[in-house]
N, C-alpha and C positions, 0 to 999 in steps of 0.2 A: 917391548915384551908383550906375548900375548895373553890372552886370558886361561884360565885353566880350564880342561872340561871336565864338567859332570861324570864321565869315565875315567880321567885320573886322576880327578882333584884327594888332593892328602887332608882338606880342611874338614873338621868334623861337622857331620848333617844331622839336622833335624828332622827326622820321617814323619812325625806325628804329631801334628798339629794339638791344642790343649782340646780333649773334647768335653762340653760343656750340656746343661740340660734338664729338663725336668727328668728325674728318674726314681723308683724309688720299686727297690729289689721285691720287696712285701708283693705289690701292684702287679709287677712284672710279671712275676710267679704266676698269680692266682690266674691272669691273663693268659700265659701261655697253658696251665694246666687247664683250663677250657676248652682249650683248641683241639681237634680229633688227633687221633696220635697215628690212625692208618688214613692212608690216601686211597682210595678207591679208582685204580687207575684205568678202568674201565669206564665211569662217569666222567672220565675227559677227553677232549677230542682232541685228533693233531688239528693246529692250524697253521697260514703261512700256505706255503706252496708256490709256484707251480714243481719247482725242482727240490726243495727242504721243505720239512714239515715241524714242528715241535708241536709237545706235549708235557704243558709245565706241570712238574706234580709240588712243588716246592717252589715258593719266589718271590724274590722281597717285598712286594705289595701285599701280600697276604697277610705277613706276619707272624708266619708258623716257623720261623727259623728265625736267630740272629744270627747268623754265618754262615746257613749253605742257600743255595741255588739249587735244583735239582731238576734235569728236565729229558725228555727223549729226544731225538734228534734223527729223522728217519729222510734217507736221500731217497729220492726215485730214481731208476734207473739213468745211469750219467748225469747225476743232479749235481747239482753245487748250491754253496750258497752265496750271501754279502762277502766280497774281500774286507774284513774290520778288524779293528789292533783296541783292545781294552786293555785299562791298568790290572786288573783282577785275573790272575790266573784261572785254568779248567781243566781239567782231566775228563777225556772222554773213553768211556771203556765199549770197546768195539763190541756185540753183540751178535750180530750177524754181518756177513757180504766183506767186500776188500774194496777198498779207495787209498786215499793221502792227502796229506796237506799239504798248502805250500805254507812257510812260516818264513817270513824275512826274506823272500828270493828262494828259499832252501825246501827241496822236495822231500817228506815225511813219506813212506809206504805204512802203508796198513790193513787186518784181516780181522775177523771174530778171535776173541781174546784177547788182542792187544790192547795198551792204554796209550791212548797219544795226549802229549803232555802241552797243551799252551803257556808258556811261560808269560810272565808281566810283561805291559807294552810292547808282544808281538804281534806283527802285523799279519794275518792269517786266514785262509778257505779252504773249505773241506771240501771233498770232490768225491764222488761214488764212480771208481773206478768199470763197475762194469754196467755194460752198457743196456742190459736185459733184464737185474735181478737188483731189489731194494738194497739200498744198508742200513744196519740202526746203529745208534751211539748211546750210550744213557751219560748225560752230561752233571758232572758238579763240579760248582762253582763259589768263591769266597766273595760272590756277588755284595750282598748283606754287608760284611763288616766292611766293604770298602765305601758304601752307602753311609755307612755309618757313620765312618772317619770323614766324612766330603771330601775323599779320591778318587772317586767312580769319574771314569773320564772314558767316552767311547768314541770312537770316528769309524764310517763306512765308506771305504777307500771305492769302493766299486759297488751299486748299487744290485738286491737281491734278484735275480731273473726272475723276470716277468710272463715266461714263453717257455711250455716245457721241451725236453730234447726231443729230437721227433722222436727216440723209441721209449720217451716215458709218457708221452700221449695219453691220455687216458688214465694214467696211474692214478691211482686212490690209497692214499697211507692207510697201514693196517689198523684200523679204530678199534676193532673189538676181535683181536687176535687171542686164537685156541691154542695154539701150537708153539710154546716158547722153548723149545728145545733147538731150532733153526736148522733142520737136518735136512739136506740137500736129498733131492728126490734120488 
């Protein structure tokens, strides 16, 4: 007889490990109410590239959140990024331009105003569908508490391109953009 799997096993599981530590809510407080409470998102730059660009405004090394991730996510024209599968879900909310992902084999379309949803442990790459004109994503992420838990587990199935597309040549992510309303000429 064989083993059961982790898909249909009926035995009850344990998700969450005992978490343990110095902590002490007093501390916590007085430490996060120090911290700026706006981001100044124009004193940060994208980086990365040649085909993806990010722009963290939020992220767990800083310290300014226990639970979110926040970050921008700007393609260049027919950019992609790493094919990679993490435990921590994302929600990317489209902003400008129209691409897709792939998620597990499975083709996502997407436009400005959509939210394309990464579920836990999917394997996944964005893609800037058109070939000519940027897309942006403003990305969040339950990066942080899974950090916290020690679940945070990532693998990069295909490594980030190195070589932009020939028609994003040249391209420079928008650093110090005037115009957020994203209105087609």
């Amino acid at each position: 007889m064989g083993r059961e799997s982790h898909y249909t096993s009926t035995k009850p599981r344990v998700f969450v490990r005992g978490l343990e530590g110095k902590y002490n809510l007093k501390e916590e407080l007085k430490r996060l109410r120090s911290l700026p409470r706006v981001i100044r998102g124009d004193e940060i730059k994208f980086m990365d590239g040649p085909q993806s660009f990010s722009k963290h405004f939020v992220e767990p090394v800083d310290g300014m959140t226990q639970t979110l991730h926040i970050h921008l996510e700007e393609y260049a024209p027919g950019g992609t990024n790493q094919k990679h599968g993490h435990v921590n879900e994302a929600a990317f909310y489209i902003l400008d331009g129209k691409g897709y992902e792939i998620h597990d084999t499975i083709r996502y379309d997407w436009e400005a105003g959509d939210v394309a949803i990464v579920h836990n442990n999917c394997v996944h790459q964005h893609f800037n569908a058109d070939k000519y004109k940027p897309a942006r994503a403003l990305v969040i992420k339950t990066k942080p508490m899974y950090l916290f838990m020690n679940m945070l587990f990532q693998k990069n199935v295909v490594a980030r391109p190195t070589e932009p597309t020939p028609e994003g040549r040249g391209f420079e992510p928008r650093h110090y953009e005037d115009n957020f309303n994203h209105l087609d000429d």
